[in-house]
C-alpha positions in Angstrom: 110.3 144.9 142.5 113.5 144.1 144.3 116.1 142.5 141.2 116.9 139.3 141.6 120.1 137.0 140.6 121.1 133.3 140.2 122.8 132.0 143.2 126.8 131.6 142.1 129.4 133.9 141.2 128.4 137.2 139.6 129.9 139.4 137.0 129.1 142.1 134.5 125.8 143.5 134.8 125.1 141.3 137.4 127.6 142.3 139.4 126.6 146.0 138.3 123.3 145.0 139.6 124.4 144.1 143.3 126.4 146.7 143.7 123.5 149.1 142.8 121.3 147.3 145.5 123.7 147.8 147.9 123.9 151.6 147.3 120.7 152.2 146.7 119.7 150.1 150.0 122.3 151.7 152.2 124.3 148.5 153.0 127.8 147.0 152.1 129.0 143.5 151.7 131.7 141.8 153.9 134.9 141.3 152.1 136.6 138.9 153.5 140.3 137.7 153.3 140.5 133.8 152.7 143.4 131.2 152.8 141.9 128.0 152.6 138.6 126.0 151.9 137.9 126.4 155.6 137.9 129.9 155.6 136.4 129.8 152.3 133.5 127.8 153.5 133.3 129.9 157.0 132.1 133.1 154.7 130.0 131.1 152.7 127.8 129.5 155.1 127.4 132.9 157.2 126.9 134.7 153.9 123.8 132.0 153.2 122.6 132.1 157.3 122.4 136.1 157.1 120.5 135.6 154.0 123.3 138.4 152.6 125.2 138.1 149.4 129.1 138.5 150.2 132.8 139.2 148.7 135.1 136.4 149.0 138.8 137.8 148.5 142.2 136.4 148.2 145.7 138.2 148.7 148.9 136.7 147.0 149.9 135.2 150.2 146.6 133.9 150.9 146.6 132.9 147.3 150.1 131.1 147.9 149.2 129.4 151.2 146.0 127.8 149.7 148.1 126.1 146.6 150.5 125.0 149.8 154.0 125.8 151.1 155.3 123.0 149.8 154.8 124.2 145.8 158.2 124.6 144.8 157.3 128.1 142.5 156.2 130.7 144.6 155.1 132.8 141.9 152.7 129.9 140.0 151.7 129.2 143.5 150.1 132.2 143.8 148.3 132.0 140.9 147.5 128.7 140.5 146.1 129.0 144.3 143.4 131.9 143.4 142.5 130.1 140.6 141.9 126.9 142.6 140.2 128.7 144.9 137.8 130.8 142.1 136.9 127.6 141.3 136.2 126.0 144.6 133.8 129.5 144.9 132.2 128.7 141.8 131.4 124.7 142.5 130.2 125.2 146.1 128.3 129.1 146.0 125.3 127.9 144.5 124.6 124.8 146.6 125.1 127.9 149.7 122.3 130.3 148.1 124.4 133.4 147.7 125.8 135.7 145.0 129.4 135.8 145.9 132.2 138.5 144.2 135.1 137.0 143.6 137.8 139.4 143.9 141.5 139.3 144.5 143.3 141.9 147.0 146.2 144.7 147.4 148.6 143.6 144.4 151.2 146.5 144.3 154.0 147.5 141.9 155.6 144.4 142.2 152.6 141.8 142.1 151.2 143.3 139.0 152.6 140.6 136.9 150.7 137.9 139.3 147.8 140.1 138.2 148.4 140.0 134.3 148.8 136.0 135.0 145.4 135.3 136.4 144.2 138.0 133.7 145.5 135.0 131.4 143.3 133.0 133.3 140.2 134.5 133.1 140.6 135.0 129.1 140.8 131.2 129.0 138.1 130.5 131.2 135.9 133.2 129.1 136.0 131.9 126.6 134.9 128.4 127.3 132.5 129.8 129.4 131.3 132.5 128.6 132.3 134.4 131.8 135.0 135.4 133.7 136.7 133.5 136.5 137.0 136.1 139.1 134.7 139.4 139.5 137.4 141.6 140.0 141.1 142.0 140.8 142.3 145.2 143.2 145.7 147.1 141.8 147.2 149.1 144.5 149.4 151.3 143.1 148.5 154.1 146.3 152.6 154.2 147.0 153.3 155.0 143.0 152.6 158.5 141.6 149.4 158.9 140.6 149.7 159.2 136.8 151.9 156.0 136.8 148.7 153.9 139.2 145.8 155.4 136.9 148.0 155.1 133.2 148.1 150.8 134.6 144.9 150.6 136.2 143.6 152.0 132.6 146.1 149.2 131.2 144.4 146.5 133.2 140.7 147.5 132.7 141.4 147.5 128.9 141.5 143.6 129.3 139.0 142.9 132.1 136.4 144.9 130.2 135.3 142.8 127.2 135.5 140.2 130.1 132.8 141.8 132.3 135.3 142.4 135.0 136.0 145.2 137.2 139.2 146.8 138.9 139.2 148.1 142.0 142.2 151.1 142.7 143.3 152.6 145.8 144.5 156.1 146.0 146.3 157.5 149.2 147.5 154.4 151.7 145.8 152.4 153.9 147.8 152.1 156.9 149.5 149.3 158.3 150.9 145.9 156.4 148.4 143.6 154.4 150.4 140.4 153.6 153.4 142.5 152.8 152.1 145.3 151.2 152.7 148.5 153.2 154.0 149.2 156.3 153.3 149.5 160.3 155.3 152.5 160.3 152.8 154.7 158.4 150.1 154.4 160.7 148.9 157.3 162.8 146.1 160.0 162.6 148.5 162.9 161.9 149.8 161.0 158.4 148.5 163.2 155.2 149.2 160.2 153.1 146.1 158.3 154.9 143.7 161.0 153.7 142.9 161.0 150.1 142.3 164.2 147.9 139.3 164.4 146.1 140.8 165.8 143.2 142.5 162.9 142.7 139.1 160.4 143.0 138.2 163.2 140.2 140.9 162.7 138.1 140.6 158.4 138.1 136.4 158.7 137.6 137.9 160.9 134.3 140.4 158.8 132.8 138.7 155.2 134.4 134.9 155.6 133.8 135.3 155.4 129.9 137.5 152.2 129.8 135.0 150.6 132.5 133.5 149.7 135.6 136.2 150.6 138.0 135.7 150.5 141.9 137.7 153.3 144.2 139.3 152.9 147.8 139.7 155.8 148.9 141.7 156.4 152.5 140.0 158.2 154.8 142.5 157.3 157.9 141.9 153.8 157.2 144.4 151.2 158.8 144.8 147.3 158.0 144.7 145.6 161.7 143.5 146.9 164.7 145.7 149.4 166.6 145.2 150.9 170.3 142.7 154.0 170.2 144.8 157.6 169.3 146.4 155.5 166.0 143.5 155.4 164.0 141.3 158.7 162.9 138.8 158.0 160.4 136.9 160.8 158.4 133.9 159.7 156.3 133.3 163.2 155.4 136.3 162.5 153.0 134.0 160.2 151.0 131.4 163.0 151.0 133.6 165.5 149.2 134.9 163.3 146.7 131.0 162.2 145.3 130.2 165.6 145.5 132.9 167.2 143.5 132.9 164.3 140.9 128.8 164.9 140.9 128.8 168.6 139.9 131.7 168.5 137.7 129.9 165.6 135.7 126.7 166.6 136.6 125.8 162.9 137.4 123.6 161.3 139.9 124.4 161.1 143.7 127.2 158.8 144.9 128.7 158.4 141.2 132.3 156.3 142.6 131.6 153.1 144.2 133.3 153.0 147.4 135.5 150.4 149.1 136.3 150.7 152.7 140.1 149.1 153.3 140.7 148.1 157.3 137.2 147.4 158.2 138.7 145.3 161.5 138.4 147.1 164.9 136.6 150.2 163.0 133.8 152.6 165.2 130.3 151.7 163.6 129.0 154.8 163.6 132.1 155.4 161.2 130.8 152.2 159.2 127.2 153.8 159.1 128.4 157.2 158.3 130.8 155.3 155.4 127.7 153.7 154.3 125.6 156.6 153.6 128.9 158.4 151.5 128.2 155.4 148.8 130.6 152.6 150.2 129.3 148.8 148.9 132.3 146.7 150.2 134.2 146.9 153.2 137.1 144.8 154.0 137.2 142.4 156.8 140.4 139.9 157.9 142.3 140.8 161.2 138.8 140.6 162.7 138.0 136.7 161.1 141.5 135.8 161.2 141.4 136.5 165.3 137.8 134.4 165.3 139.2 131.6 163.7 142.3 131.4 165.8 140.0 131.9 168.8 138.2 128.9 169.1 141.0 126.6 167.7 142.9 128.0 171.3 139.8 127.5 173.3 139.1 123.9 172.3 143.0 123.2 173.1 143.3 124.9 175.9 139.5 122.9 177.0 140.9 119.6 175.6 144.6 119.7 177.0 145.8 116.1 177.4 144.5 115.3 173.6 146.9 117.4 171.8 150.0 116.1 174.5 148.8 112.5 173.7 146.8 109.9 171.8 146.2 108.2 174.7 145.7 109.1 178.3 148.9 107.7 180.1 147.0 107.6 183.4 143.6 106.0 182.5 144.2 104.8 179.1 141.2 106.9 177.2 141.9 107.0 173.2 141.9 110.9 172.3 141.4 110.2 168.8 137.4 111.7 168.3 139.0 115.1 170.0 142.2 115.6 168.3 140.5 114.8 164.8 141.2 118.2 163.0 137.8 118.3 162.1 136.7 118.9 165.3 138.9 121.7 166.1 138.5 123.1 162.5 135.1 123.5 162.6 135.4 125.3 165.8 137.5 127.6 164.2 134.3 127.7 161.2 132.3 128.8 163.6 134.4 131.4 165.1 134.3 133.2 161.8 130.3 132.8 160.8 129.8 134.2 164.6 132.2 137.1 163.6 131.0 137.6 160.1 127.2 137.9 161.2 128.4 140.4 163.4 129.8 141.9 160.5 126.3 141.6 157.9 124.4 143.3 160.7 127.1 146.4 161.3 126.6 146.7 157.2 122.8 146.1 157.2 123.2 143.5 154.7 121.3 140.5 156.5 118.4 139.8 154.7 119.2 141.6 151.3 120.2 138.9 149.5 119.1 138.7 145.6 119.9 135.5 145.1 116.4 133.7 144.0 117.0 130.1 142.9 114.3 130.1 139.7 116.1 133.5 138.6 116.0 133.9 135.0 116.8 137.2 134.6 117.3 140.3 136.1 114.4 142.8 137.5 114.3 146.1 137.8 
């Protein structure tokens, strides 16, 4: 019998749980990039009309922008935002139906003290609660040497844990810029740094796997944005080495590193579907959502001209006010991204697959 999970935010061996359905049914998640409970909301309620759980992500400038750009720390805004928005996740997830991971994204060298803040964070909320505030948090050290990314991912995963937390690394680069982390210049399909080693997803399953549960991007050619065809040259097969060298050197199971795919916008699906199969559970979505959203809001001013020049019609007098209510043209731009992000559940064959079960008491194997 398929296991099944309180609607809400999941951790520890629940989040173990979904992760294992995922693999063992051959789909991923969405993870997508959020800024603000509009966005937020967007990924919920296409997450709960898929019928597919889903991973709702922040980056420190999405982070920052939801606390507003008006907070006069910069720093506290970004934490204080992703907390704020955990626990907008947490109020609203369950009333939507769906397990949702909560997971923060890309924090590099220099963000890794934003990271040990919101580590504060969910140590506080623990322990009133008896569970973490966030699922995960992502530590991109891919630019660092390797011993100095895996000696502070170990760092990190020491605290998160006894918290029933997980970390997700990257090793080699994903190209292009991700709210200021990386670089436009790196992309292209002849760059070694895009193409990971598996010796190296080897080496972090050794020193990671006893700490904790630890989750592994690994660049196959992957590129944040979407770029014109020639740029981009993904190879899955990549994936495939790393599982099987870390397989018979452990002699474990098949697909023992869970998989993230980074710069999921614009990508082939038979690449996604290929990915899939290599044990990948979460692929990243936002150039794609953030394109949808902005789509319609264009649309419904470019359809509604005269209401966003004035309030009134200076020829025939009409009040403008029921159009140019930001509702309206906000939850175009909703809709935008639940259109986009069921296009997204079907390319990962996630629609349908949720295990959230309202009367869930426990889990079933």
């Amino acid at each position: 019998m398929a296991a099944s999970l309180k609607p809400g935010v999941v951790s520890g061996e629940d989040y173990k749980t979904l992760l294992k359905a995922c693999k063992d049914g051959g789909y991923a998640l969405p993870a997508v990039n959020v800024v603000s409970t509009n966005s937020i909301n967007a990924v919920m309620e296409a997450a709960a009309k898929n019928k597919s759980d889903i991973i709702i992500q922040l980056s420190n400038g999405g982070a920052e922008f939801y606390a507003g750009k008006g907070c006069p720390d910069s720093f506290q805004a970004k934490v204080l935002g992703a907390v704020c928005a955990a626990q907008h996740v947490h109020l609203l997830s369950k009333q939507y139906g769906i397990c949702v991971v909560l997971h923060t994204d890309h924090a590099n060298k220099k963000l890794i003290p934003w990271i040990d803040a919101l580590m504060d964070h969910n140590e506080s909320y623990f322990a009133k609660h008896g569970y973490p505030l966030f699922s995960s948090h992502m530590l991109d050290l891919s630019e660092e040497d390797i011993d100095f990314n895996l000696s502070e991912s170990a760092r990190l995963l020491k605290r998160m844990s006894p918290l029933g937390m997980s970390i997700e690394i990257e090793l080699g680069v994903t190209g292009g810029e991700e709210d200021g982390v990386g670089s436009d210049d790196n992309i292209g399909a002849d760059n070694p740094l895009l193409y990971t080693q598996p010796e190296d997803c080897l080496k972090a399953y050794e020193i990671l796997s006893p700490i904790g549960h630890f989750s592994l991007a690994a660049s196959f050619g992957n590129v944040h944005g979407v770029y014109k065809p020639g740029n981009v040259n993904l190879r899955p097969e990549i994936l495939k080495n790393s599982q099987e060298l870390v397989q018979t050197t452990h002699n474990t199971g098949s697909n023992p590193l869970d998989l993230v795919f980074h710069g999921g916008s614009g990508s082939q699906k038979s690449k996604i579907e290929e990915a899939l199969s290599y044990g990948v559970f979460k692929m990243n979505i936002d150039t794609d959502t953030q394109f949808a959203f902005a789509k319609e809001i264009g649309a419904y001013v470019n359809n509604n001209p005269k209401a966003f020049l004035y309030q009134i019609d200076p020829e025939d007098g009409t009040p403008y006010k029921k159009i140019y209510d930001p509702r309206k043209l906000l939850r175009k731009a909703e809709e935008g991204m639940v259109t986009r992000l069921s296009e997204a559940c079907t390319d990962l064959n996630s629609v349908g697959k949720s295990l959230a079960r309202p009367d869930a008491t426990q889990k079933i194997a």
